[in-house]
N, C-alpha and C positions, 0 to 999 in steps of 0.2 A: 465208946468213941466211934466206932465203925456206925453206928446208927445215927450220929448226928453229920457226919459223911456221907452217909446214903440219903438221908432229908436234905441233905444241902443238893445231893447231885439232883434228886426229884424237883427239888423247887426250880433248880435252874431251868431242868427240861419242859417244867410248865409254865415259864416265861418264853421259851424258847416259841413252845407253841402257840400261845396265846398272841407272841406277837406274830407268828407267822397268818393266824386266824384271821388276827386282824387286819394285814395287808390281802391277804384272799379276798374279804369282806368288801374292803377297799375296793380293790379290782373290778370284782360283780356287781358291786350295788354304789355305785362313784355318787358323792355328796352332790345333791343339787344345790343352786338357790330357787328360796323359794318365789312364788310367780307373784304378782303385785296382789291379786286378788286372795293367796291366801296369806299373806301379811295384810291385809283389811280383815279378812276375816278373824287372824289371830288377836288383833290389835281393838275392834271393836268391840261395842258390850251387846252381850246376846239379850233379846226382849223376851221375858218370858211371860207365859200364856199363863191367862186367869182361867180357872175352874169352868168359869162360864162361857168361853172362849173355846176351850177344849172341848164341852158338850156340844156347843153349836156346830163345828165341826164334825164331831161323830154323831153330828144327828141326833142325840140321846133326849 
């Protein structure tokens, strides 16, 4: 019994901090939004490069 008491008091202590972490986290690093050009950029479809496309570039 004492060891399912001593996991319960553990669990609480690592909600305790995990939520503390996360207000820290909060704090230091405050959520942006993000700017217009990188919601185009998320939202468009990237063109990918042909073989032959890629060698003319490096030259090859």
């Amino acid at each position: 019994m004492e060891t399912v008491t001593e996991l319960k008091r553990i669990r609480a202590d690592l909600d305790m901090l995990t939520n503390l972490y996360s207000k820290l986290v909060d704090r230091l690093i405050p959520e942006e939004e993000p700017e217009v050009e990188d919601l185009k950029a998320i939202r468009d479809r990237d063109k990918v490069a042909s073989e032959s496309e890629l060698l003319k570039v490096l030259d090859a």
